[in-house]
Backbone as ProteinMPNN parsed JSONL, in Angstrom:
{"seq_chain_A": "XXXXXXXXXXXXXXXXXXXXXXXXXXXXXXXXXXXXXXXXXXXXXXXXXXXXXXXXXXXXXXXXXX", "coords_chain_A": {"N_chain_A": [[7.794, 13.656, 0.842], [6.602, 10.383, 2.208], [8.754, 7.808, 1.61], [8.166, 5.234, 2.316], [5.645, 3.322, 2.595], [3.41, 1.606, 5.062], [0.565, -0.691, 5.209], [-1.353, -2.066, 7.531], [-3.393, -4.52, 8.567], [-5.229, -4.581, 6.846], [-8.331, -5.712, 5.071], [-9.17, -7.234, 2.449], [-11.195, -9.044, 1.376], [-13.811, -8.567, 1.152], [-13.55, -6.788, -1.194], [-14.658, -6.037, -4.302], [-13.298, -4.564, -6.684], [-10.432, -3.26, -7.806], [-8.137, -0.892, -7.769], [-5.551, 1.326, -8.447], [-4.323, 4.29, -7.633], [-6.168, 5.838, -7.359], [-8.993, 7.279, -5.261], [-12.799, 6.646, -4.451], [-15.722, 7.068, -2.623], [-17.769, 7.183, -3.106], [-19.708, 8.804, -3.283], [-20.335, 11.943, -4.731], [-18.839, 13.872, -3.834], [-16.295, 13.302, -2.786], [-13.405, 12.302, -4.143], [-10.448, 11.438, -5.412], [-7.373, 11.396, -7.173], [-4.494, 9.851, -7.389], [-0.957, 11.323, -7.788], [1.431, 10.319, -8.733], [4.201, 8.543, -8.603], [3.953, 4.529, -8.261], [6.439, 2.423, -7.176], [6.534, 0.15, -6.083], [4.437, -2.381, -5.016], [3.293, -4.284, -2.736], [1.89, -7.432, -1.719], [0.427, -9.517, 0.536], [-0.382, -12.438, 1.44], [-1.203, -13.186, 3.99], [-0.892, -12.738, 7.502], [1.731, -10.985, 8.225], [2.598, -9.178, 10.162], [4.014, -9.49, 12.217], [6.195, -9.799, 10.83], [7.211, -7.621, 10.217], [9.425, -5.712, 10.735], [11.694, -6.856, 10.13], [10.838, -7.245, 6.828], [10.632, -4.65, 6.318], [12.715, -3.621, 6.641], [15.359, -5.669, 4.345], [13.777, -4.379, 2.435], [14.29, -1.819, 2.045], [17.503, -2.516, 2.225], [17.678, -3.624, -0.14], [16.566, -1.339, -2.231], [17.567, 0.696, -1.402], [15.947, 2.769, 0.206], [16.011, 4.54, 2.672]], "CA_chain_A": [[6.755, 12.669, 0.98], [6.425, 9.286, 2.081], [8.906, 7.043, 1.122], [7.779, 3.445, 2.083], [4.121, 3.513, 3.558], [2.627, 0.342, 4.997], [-0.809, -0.271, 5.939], [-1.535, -2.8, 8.646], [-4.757, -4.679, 8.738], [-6.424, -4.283, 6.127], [-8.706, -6.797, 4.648], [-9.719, -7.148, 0.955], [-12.268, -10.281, 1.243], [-15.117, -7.545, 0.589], [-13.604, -6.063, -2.402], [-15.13, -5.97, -5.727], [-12.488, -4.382, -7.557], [-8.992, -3.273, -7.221], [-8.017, 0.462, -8.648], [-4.179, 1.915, -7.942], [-4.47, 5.807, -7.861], [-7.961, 6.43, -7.117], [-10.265, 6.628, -4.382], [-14.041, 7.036, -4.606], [-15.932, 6.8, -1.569], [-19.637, 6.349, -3.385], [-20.374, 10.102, -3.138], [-19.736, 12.897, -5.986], [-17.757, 14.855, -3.323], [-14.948, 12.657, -2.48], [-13.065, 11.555, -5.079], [-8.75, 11.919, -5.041], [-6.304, 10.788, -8.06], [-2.952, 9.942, -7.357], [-0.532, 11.638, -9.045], [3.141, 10.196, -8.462], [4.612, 7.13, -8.506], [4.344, 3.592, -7.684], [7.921, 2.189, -7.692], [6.495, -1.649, -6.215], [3.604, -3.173, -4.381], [3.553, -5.984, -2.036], [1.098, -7.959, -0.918], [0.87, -10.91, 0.821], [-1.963, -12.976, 1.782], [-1.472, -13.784, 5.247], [-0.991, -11.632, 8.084], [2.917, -10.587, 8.253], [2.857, -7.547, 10.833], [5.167, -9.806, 13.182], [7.532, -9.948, 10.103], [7.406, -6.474, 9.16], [10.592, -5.115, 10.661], [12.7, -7.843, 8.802], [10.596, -6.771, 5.467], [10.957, -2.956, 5.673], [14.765, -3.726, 6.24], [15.158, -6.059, 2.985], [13.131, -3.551, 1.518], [15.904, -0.65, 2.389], [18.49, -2.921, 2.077], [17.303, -3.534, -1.946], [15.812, 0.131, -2.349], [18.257, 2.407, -0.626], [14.973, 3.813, 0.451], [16.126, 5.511, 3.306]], "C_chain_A": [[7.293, 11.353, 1.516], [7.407, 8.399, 1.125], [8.686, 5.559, 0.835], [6.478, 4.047, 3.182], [3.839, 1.81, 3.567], [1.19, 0.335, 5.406], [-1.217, -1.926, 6.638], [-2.992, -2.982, 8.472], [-5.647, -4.609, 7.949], [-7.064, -5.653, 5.641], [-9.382, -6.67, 3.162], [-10.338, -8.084, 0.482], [-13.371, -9.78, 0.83], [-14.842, -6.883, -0.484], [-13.869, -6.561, -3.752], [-14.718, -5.89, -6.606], [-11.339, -4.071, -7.049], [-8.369, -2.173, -8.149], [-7.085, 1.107, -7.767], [-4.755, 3.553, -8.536], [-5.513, 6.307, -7.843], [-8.512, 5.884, -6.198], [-11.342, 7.406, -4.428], [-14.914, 6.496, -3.571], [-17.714, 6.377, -1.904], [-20.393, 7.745, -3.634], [-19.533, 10.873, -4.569], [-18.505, 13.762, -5.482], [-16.59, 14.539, -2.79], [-14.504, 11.863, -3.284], [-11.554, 12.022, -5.033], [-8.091, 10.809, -5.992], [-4.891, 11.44, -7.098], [-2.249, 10.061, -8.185], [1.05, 11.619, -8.979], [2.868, 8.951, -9.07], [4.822, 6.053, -7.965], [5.924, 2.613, -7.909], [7.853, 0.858, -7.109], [5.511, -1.515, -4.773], [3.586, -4.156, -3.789], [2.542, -6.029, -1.429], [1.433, -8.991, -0.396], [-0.749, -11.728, 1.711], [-2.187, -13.773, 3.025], [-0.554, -12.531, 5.714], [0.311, -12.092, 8.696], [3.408, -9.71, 8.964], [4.011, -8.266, 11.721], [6.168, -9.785, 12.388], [7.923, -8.366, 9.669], [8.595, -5.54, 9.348], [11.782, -5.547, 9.949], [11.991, -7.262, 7.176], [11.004, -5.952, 5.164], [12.688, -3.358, 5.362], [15.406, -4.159, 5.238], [14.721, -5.155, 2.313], [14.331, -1.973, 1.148], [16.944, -1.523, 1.828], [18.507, -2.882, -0.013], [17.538, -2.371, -2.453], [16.915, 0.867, -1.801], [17.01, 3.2, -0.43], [15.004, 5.012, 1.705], [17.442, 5.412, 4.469]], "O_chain_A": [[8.487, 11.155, 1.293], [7.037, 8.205, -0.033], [8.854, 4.879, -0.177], [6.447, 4.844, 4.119], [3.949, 1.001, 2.646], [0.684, 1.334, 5.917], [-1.303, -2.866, 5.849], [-3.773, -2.05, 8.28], [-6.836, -4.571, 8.266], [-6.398, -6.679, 5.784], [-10.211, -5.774, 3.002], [-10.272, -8.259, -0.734], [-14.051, -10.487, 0.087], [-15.794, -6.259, -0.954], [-13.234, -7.508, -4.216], [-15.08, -6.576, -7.563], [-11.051, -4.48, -5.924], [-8.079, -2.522, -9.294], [-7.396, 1.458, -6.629], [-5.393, 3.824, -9.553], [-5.723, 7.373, -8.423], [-8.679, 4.681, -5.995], [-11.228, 8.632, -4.452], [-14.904, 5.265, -3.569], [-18.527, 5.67, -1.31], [-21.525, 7.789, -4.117], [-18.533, 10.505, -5.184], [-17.569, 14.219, -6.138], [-15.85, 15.409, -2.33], [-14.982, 10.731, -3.354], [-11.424, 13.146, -4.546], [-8.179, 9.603, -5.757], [-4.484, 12.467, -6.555], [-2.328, 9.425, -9.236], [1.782, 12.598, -9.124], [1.934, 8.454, -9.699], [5.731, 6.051, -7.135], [6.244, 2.24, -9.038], [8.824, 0.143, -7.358], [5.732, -0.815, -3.786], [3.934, -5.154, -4.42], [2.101, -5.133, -0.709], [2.513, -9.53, -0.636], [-1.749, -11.361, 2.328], [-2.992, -14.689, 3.193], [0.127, -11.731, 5.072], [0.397, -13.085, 9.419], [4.531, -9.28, 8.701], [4.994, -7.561, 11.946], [7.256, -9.749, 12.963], [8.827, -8.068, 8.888], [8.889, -4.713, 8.486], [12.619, -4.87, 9.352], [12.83, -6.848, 6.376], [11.674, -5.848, 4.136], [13.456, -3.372, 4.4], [16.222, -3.333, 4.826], [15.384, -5.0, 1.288], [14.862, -1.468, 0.159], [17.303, -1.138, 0.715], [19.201, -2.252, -0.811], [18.567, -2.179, -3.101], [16.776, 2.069, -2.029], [17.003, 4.334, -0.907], [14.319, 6.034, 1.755], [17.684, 6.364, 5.21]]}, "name": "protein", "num_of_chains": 1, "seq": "XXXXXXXXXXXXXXXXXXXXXXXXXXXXXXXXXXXXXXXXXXXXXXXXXXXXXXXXXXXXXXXXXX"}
Protein backbone atom coordinates (compact mmCIF):
# COMPACT_ATOMS: atom_id res chain seq x y z
CA UNK A 1 0.00 0.00 0.00
CA UNK A 2 0.48 3.54 -0.03
CA UNK A 3 3.00 4.83 1.99
CA UNK A 4 2.72 8.71 2.01
CA UNK A 5 -0.46 9.86 -0.01
CA UNK A 6 -1.05 13.55 -0.63
CA UNK A 7 -4.04 15.14 -1.90
CA UNK A 8 -3.70 18.41 -3.77
CA UNK A 9 -6.47 20.91 -3.82
CA UNK A 10 -8.73 20.20 -1.79
CA UNK A 11 -10.86 22.66 -0.02
CA UNK A 12 -12.62 22.21 3.37
CA UNK A 13 -14.50 25.79 3.64
CA UNK A 14 -17.82 23.69 2.92
CA UNK A 15 -17.29 21.15 5.51
CA UNK A 16 -19.54 20.50 8.33
CA UNK A 17 -17.68 17.93 10.00
CA UNK A 18 -14.42 16.21 9.93
CA UNK A 19 -14.42 12.11 10.27
CA UNK A 20 -10.80 10.08 9.82
CA UNK A 21 -11.69 6.53 8.48
CA UNK A 22 -14.97 6.92 7.00
CA UNK A 23 -16.59 7.99 3.98
CA UNK A 24 -20.33 8.38 3.42
CA UNK A 25 -21.41 9.85 0.33
CA UNK A 26 -25.31 10.60 1.54
CA UNK A 27 -26.57 7.32 0.01
CA UNK A 28 -27.06 3.79 1.91
CA UNK A 29 -24.87 2.23 -0.85
CA UNK A 30 -21.62 3.90 -0.47
CA UNK A 31 -20.23 3.81 2.62
CA UNK A 32 -16.14 2.52 3.21
CA UNK A 33 -14.30 2.21 6.80
CA UNK A 34 -10.79 2.45 6.98
CA UNK A 35 -9.13 -0.13 8.45
CA UNK A 36 -5.23 0.56 8.98
CA UNK A 37 -3.34 3.09 10.23
CA UNK A 38 -2.84 6.69 10.51
CA UNK A 39 0.82 7.21 11.57
CA UNK A 40 0.41 11.52 11.14
CA UNK A 41 -1.70 14.09 9.40
CA UNK A 42 -0.75 17.36 8.07
CA UNK A 43 -2.54 20.06 7.22
CA UNK A 44 -1.88 23.35 6.48
CA UNK A 45 -4.05 26.17 5.74
CA UNK A 46 -2.65 27.76 2.83
CA UNK A 47 -1.88 26.41 -0.41
CA UNK A 48 1.74 24.61 -0.22
CA UNK A 49 1.78 22.47 -3.59
CA UNK A 50 4.90 24.71 -4.69
CA UNK A 51 6.49 23.48 -1.36
CA UNK A 52 5.59 20.00 -1.58
CA UNK A 53 8.77 18.43 -2.86
CA UNK A 54 10.81 20.01 0.08
CA UNK A 55 7.85 18.57 2.51
CA UNK A 56 7.63 14.97 1.19
CA UNK A 57 11.54 15.00 1.55
CA UNK A 58 11.55 16.22 5.39
CA UNK A 59 8.86 13.92 5.63
CA UNK A 60 11.25 10.82 4.39
CA UNK A 61 14.03 12.29 5.83
CA UNK A 62 12.07 12.04 9.58
CA UNK A 63 9.95 8.83 8.56
CA UNK A 64 12.33 6.62 6.66
CA UNK A 65 9.20 6.33 4.65
CA UNK A 66 10.68 5.25 1.65
Amino acid sequence: GAKLVTIQNADSGAWTTFTLGHYWDGTSSASYNYTGKFSELIFFTSNESSNRDAIVQDLNNFHNIY
